[in-house]
mmCIF file as Biopython writes it, N, C-alpha, C and O atoms, coordinates in Angstrom:
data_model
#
loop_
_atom_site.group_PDB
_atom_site.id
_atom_site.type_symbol
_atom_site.label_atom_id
_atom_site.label_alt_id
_atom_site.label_comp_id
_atom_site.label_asym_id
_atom_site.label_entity_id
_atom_site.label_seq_id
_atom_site.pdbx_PDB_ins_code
_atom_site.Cartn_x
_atom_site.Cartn_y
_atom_site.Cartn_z
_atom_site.occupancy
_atom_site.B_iso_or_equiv
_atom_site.auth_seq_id
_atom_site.auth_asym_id
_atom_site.pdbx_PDB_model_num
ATOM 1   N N  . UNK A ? 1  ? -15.615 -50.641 39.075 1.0 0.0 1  A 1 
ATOM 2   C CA . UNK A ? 1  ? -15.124 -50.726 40.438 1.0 0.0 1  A 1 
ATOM 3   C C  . UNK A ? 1  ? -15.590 -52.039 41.044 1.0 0.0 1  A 1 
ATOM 4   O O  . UNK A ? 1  ? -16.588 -52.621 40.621 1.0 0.0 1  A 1 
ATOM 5   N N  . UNK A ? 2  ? -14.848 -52.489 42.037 1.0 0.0 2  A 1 
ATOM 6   C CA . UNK A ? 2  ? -15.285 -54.167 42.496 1.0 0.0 2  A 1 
ATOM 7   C C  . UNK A ? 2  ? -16.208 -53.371 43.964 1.0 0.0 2  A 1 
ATOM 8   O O  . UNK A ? 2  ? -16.301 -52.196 44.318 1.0 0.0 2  A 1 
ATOM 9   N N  . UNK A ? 3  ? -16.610 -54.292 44.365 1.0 0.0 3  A 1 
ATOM 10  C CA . UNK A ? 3  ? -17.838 -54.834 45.283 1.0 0.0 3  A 1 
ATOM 11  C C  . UNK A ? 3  ? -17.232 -54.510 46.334 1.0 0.0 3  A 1 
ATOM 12  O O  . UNK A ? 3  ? -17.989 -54.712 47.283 1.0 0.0 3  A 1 
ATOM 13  N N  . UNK A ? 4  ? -16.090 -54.044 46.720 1.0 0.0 4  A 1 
ATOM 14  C CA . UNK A ? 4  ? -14.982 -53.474 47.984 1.0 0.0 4  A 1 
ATOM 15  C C  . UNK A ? 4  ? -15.052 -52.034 47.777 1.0 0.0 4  A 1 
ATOM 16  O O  . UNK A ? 4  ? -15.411 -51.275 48.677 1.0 0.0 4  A 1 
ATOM 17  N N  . UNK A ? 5  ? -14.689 -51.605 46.513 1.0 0.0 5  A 1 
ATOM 18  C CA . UNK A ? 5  ? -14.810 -50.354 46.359 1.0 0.0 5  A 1 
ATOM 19  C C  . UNK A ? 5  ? -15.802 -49.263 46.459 1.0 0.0 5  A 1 
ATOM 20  O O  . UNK A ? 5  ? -15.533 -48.107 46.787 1.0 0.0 5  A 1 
ATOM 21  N N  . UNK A ? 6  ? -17.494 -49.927 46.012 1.0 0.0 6  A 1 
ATOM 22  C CA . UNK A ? 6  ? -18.236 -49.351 45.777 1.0 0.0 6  A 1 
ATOM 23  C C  . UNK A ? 6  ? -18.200 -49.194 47.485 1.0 0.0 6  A 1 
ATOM 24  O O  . UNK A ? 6  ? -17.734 -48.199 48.040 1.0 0.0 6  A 1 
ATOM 25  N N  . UNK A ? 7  ? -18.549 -49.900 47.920 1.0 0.0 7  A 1 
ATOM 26  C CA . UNK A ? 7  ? -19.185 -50.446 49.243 1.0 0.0 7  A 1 
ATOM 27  C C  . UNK A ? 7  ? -18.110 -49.232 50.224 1.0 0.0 7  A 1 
ATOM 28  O O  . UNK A ? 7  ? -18.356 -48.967 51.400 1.0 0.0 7  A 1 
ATOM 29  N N  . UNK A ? 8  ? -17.295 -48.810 49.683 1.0 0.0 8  A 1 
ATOM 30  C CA . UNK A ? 8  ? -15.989 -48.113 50.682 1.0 0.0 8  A 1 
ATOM 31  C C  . UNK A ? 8  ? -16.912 -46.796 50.181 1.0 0.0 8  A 1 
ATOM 32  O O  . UNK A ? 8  ? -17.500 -46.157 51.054 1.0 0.0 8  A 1 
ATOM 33  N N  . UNK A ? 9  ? -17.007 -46.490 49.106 1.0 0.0 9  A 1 
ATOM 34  C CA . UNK A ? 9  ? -17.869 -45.480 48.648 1.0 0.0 9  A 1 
ATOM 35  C C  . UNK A ? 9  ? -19.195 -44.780 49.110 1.0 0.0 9  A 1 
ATOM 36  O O  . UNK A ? 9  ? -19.385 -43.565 49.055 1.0 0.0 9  A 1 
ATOM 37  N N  . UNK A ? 10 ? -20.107 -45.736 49.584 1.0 0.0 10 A 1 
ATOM 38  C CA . UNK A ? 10 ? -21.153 -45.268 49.863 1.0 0.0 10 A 1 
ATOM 39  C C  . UNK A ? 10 ? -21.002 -45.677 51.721 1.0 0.0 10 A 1 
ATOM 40  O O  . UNK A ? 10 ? -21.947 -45.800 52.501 1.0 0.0 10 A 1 
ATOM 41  N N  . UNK A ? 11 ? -19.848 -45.786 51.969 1.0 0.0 11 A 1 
ATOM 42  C CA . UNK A ? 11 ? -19.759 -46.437 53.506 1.0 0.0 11 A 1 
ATOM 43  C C  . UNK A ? 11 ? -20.817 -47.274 53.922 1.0 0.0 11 A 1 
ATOM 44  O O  . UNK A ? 11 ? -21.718 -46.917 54.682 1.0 0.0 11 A 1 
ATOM 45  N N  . UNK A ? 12 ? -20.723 -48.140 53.529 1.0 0.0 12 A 1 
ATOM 46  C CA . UNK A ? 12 ? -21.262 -49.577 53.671 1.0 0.0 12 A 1 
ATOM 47  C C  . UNK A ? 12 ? -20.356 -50.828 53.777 1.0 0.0 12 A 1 
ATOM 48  O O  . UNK A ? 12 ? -19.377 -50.781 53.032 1.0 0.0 12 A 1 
ATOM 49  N N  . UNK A ? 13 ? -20.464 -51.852 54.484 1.0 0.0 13 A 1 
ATOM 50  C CA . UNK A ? 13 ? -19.862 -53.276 54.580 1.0 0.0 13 A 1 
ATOM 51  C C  . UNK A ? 13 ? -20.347 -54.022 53.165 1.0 0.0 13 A 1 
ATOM 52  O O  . UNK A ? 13 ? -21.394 -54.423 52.656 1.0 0.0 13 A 1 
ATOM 53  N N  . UNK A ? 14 ? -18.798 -53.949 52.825 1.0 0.0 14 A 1 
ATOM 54  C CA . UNK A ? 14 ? -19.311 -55.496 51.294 1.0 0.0 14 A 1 
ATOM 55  C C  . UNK A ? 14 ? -21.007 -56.207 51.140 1.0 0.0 14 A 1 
ATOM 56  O O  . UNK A ? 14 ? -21.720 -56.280 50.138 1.0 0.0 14 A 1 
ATOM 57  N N  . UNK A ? 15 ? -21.256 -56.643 52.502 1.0 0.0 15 A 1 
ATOM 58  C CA . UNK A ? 15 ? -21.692 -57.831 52.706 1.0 0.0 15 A 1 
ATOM 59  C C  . UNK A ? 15 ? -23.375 -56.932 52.218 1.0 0.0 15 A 1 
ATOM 60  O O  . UNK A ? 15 ? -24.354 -57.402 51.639 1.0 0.0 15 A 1 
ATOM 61  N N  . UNK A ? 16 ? -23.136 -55.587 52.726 1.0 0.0 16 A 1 
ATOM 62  C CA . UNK A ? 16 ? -24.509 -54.940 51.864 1.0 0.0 16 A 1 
ATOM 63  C C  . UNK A ? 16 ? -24.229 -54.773 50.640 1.0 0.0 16 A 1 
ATOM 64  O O  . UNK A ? 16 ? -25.357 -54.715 50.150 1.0 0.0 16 A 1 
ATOM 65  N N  . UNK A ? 17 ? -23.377 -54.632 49.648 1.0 0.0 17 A 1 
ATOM 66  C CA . UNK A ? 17 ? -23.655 -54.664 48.519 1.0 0.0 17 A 1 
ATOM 67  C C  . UNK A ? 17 ? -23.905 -55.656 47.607 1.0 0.0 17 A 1 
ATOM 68  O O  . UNK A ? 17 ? -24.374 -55.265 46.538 1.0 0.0 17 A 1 
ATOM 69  N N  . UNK A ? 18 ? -23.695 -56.991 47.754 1.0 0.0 18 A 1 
ATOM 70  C CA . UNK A ? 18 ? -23.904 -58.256 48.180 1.0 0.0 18 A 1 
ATOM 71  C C  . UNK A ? 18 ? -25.358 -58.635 47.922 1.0 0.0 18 A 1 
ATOM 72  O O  . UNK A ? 18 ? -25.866 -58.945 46.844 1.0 0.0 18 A 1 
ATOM 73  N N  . UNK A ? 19 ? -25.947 -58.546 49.170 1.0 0.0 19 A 1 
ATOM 74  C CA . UNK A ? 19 ? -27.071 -58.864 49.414 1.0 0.0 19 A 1 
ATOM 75  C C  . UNK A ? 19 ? -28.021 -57.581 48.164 1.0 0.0 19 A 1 
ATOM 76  O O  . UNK A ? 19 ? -28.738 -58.175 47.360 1.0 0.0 19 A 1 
ATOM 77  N N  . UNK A ? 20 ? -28.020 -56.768 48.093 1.0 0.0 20 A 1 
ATOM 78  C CA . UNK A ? 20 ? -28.453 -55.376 47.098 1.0 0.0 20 A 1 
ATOM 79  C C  . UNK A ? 20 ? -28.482 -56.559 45.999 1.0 0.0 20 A 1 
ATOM 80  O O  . UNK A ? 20 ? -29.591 -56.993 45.690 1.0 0.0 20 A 1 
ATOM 81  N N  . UNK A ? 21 ? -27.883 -56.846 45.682 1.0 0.0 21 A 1 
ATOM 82  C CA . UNK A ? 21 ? -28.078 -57.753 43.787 1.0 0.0 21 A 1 
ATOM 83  C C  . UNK A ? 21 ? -28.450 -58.765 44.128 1.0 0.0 21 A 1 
ATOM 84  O O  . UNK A ? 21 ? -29.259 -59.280 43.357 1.0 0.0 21 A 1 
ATOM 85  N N  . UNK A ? 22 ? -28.144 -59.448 45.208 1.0 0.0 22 A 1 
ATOM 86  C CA . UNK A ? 22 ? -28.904 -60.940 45.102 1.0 0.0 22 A 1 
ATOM 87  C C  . UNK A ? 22 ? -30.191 -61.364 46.197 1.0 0.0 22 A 1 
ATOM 88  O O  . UNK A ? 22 ? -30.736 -62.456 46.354 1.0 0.0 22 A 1 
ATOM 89  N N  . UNK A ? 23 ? -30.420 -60.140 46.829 1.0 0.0 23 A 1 
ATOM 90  C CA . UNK A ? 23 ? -31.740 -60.923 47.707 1.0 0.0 23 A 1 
ATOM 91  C C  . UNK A ? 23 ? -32.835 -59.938 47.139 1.0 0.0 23 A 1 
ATOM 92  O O  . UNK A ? 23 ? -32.570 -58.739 47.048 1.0 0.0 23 A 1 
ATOM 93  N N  . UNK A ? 24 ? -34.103 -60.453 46.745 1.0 0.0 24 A 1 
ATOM 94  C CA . UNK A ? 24 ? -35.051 -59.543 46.672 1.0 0.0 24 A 1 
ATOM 95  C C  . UNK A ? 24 ? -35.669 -58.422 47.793 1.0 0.0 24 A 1 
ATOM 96  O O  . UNK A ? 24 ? -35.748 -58.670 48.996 1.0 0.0 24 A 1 
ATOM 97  N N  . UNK A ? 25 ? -35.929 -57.631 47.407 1.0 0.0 25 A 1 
ATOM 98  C CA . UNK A ? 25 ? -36.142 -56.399 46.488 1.0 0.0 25 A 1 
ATOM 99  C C  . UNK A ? 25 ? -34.602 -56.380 45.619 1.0 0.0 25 A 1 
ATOM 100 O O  . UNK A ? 25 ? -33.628 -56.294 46.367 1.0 0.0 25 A 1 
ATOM 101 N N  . UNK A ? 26 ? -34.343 -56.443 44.334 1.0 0.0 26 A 1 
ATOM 102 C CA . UNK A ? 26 ? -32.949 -56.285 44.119 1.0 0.0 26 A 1 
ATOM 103 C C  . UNK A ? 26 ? -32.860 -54.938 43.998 1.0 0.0 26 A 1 
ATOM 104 O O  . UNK A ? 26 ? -33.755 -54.404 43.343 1.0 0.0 26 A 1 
ATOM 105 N N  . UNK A ? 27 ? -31.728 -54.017 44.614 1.0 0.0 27 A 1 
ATOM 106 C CA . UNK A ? 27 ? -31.146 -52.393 44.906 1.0 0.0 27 A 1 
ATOM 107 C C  . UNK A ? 27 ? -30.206 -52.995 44.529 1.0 0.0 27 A 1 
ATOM 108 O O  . UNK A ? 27 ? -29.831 -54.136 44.256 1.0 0.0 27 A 1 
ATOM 109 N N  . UNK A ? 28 ? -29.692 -51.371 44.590 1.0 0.0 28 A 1 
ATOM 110 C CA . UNK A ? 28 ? -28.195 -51.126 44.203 1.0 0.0 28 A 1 
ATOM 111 C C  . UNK A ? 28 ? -27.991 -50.600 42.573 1.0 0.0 28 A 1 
ATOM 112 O O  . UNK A ? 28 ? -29.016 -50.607 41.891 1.0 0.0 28 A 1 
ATOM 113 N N  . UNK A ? 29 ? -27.024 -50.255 42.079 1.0 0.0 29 A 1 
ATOM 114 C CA . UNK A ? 29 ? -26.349 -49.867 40.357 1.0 0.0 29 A 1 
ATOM 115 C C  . UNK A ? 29 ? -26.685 -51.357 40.093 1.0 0.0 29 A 1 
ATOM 116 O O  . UNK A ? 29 ? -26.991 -52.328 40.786 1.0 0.0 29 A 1 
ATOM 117 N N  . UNK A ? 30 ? -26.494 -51.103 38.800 1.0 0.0 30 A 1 
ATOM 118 C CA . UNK A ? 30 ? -26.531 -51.932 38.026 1.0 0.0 30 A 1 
ATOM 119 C C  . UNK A ? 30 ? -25.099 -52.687 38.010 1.0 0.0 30 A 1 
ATOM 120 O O  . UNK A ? 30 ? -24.115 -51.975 38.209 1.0 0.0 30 A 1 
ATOM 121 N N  . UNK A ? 31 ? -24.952 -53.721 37.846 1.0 0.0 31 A 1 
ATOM 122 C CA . UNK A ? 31 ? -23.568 -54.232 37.906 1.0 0.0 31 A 1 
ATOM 123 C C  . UNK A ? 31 ? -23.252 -55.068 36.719 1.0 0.0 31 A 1 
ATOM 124 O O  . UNK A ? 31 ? -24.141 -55.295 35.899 1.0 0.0 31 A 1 
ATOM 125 N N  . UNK A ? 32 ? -22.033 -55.551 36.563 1.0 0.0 32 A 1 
ATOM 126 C CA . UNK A ? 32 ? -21.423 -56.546 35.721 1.0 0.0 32 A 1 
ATOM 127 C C  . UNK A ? 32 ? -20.790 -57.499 35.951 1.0 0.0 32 A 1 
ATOM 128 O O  . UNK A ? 32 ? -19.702 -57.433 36.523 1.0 0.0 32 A 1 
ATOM 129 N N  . UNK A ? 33 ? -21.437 -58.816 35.480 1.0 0.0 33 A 1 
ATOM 130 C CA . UNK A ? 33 ? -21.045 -60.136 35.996 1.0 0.0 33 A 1 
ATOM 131 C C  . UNK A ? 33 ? -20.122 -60.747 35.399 1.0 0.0 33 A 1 
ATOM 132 O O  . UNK A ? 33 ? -20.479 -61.575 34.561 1.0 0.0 33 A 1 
ATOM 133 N N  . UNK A ? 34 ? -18.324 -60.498 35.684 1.0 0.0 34 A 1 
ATOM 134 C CA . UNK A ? 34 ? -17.291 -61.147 34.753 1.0 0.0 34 A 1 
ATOM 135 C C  . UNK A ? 34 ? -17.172 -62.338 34.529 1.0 0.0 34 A 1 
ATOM 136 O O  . UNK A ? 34 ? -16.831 -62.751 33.421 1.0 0.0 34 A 1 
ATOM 137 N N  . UNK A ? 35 ? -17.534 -63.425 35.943 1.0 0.0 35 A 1 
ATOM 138 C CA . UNK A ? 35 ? -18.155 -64.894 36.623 1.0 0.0 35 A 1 
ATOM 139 C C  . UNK A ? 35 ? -18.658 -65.143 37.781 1.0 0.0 35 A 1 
ATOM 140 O O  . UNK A ? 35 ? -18.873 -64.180 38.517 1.0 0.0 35 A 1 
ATOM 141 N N  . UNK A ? 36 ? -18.869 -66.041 38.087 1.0 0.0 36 A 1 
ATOM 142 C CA . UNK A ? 36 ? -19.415 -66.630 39.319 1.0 0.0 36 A 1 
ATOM 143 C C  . UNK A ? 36 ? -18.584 -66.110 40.038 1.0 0.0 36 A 1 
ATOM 144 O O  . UNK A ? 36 ? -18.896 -66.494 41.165 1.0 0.0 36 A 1 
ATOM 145 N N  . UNK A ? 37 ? -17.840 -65.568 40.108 1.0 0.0 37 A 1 
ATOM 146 C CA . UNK A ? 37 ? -16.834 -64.850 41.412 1.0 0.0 37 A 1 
ATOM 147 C C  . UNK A ? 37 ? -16.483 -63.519 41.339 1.0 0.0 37 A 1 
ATOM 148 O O  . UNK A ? 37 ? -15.907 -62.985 42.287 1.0 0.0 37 A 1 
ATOM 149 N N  . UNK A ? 38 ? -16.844 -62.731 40.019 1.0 0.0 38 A 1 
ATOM 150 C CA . UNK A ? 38 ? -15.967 -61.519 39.653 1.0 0.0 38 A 1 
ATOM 151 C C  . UNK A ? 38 ? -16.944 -60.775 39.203 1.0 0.0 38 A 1 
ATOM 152 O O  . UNK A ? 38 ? -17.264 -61.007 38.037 1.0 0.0 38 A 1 
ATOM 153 N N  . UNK A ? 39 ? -17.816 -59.534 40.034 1.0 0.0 39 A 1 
ATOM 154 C CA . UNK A ? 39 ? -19.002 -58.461 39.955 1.0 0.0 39 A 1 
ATOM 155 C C  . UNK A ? 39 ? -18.124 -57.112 40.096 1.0 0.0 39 A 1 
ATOM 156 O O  . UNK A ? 39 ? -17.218 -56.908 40.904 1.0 0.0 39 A 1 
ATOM 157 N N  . UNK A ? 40 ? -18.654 -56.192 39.041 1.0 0.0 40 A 1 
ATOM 158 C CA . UNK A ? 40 ? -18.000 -54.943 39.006 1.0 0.0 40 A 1 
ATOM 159 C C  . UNK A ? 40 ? -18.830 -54.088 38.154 1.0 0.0 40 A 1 
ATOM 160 O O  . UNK A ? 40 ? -19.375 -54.338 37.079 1.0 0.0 40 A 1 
ATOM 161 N N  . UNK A ? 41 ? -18.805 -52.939 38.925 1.0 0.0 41 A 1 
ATOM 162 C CA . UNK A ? 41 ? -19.642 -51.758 38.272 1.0 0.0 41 A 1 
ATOM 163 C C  . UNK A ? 41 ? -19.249 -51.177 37.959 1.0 0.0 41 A 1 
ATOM 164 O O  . UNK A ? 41 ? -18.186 -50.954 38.539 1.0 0.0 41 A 1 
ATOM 165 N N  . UNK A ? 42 ? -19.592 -50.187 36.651 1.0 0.0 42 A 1 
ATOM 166 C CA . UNK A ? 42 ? -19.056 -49.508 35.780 1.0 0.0 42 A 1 
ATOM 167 C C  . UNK A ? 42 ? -19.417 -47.732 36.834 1.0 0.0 42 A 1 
ATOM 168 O O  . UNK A ? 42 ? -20.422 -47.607 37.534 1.0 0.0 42 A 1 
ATOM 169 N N  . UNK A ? 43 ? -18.240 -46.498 36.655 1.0 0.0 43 A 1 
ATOM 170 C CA . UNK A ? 43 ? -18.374 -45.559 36.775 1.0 0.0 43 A 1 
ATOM 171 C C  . UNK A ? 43 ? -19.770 -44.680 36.631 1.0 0.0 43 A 1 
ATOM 172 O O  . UNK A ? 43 ? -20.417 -43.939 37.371 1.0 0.0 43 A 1 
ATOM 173 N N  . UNK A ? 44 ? -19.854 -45.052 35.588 1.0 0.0 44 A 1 
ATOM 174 C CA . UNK A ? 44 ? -21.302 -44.395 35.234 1.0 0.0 44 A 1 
ATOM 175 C C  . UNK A ? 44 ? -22.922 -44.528 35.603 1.0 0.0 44 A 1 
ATOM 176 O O  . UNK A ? 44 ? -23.795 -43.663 35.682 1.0 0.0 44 A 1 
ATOM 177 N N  . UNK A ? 45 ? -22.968 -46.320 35.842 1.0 0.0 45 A 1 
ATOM 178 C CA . UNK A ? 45 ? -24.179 -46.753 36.498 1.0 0.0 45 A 1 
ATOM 179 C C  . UNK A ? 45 ? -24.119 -46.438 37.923 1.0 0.0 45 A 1 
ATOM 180 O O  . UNK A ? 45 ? -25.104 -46.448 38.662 1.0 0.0 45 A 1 
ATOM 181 N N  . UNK A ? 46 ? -22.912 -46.154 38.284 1.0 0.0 46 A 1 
ATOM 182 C CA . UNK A ? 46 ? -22.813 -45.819 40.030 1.0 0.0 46 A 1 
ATOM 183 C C  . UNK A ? 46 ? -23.301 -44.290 40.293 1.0 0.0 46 A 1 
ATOM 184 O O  . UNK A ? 46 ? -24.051 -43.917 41.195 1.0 0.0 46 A 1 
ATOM 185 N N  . UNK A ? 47 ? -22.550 -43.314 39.047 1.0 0.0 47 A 1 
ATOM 186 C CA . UNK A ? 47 ? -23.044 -41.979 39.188 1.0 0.0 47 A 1 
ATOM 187 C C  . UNK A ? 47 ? -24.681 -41.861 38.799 1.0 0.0 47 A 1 
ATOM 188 O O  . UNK A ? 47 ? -25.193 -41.050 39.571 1.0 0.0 47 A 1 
ATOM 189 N N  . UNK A ? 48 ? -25.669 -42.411 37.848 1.0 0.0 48 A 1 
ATOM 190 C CA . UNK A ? 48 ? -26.681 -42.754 37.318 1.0 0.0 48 A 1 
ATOM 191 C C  . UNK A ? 48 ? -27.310 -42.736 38.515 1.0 0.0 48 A 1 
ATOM 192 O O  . UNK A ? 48 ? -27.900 -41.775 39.008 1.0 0.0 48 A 1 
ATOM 193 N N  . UNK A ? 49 ? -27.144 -44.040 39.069 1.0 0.0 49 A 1 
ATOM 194 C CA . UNK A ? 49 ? -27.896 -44.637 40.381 1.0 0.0 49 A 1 
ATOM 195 C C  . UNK A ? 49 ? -27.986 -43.753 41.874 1.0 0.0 49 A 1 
ATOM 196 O O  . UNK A ? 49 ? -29.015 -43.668 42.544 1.0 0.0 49 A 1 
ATOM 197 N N  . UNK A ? 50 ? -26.836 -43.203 42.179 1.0 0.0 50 A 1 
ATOM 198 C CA . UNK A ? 50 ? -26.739 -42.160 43.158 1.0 0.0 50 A 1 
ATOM 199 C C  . UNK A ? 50 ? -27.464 -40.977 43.045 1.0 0.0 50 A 1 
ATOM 200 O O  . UNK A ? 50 ? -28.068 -40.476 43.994 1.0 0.0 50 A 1 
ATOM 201 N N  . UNK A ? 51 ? -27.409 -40.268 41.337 1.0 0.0 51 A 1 
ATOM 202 C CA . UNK A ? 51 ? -27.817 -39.175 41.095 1.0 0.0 51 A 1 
ATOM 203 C C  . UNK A ? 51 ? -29.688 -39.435 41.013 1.0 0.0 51 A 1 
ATOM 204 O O  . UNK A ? 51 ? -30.589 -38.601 40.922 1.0 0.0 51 A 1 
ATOM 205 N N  . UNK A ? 52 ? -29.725 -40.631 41.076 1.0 0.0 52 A 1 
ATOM 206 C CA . UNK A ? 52 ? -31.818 -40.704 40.691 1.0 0.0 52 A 1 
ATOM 207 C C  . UNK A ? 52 ? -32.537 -41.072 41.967 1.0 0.0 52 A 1 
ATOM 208 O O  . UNK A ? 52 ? -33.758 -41.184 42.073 1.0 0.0 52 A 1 
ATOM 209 N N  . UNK A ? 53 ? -31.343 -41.307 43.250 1.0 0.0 53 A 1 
ATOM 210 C CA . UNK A ? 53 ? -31.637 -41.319 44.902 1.0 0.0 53 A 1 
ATOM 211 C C  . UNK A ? 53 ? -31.345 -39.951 45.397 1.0 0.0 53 A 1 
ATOM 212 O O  . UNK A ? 53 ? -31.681 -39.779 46.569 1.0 0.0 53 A 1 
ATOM 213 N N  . UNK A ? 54 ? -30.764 -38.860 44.755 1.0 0.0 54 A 1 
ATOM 214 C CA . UNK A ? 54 ? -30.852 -37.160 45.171 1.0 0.0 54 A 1 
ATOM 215 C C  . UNK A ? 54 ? -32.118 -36.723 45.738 1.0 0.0 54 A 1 
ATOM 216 O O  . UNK A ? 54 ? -33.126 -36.757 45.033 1.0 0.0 54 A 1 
ATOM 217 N N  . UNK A ? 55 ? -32.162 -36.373 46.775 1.0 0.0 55 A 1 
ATOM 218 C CA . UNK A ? 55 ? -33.447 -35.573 47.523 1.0 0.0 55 A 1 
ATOM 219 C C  . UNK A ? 55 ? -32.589 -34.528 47.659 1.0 0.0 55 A 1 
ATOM 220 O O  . UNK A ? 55 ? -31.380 -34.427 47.869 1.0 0.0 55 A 1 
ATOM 221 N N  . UNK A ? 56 ? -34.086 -33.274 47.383 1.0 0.0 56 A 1 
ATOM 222 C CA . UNK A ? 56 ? -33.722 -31.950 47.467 1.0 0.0 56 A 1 
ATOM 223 C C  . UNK A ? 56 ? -34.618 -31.356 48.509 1.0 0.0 56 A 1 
ATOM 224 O O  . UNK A ? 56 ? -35.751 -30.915 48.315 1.0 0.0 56 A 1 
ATOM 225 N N  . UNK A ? 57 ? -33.866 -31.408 49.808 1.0 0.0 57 A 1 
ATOM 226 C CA . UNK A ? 57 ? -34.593 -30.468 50.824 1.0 0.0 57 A 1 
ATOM 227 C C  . UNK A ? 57 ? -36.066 -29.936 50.877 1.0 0.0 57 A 1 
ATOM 228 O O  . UNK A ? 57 ? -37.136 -30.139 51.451 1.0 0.0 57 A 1 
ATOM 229 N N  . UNK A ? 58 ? -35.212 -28.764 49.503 1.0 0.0 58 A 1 
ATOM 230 C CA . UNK A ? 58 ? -36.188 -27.911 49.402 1.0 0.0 58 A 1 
ATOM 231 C C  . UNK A ? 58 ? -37.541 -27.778 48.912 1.0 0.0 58 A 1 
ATOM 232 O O  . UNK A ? 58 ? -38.579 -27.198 49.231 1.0 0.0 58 A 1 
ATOM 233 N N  . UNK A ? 59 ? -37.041 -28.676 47.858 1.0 0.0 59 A 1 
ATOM 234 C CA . UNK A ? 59 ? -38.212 -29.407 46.595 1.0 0.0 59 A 1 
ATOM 235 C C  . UNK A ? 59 ? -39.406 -30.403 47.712 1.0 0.0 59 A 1 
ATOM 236 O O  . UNK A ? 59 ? -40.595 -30.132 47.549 1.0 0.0 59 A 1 
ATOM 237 N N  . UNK A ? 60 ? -39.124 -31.289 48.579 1.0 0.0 60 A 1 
ATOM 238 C CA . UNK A ? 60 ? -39.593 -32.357 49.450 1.0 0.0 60 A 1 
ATOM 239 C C  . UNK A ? 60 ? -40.690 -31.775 50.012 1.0 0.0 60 A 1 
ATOM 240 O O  . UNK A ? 60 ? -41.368 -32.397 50.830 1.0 0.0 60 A 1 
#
């Protein structure tokens, strides 16, 4: 998924997913760098990454 999509996903502005890979602390999935212009994350590192930020209420 591109850097529009994710970002529509977790309702966030581009410009945070963005900054997530390139300013330190680096956050965010893991991504894939096609070039200097073209970042896209795979399905799976997005479900990965979401599922290991799960808080459980109850468990807390």
């Amino acid at each position: 998924m591109s850097t529009e999509e994710l970002a529509e996903l977790l309702d966030v502005d581009p410009s945070t997913i963005r900054r997530w890979r390139t300013a330190p602390p680096f956050q965010g999935p893991p991504f894939i760098q096609i070039s200097d212009r073209v970042v896209k994350y795979a399905t799976a590192d997005v479900e990965r990454w979401l599922s290991a930020r799960r808080v459980c209420p109850l468990a807390a």
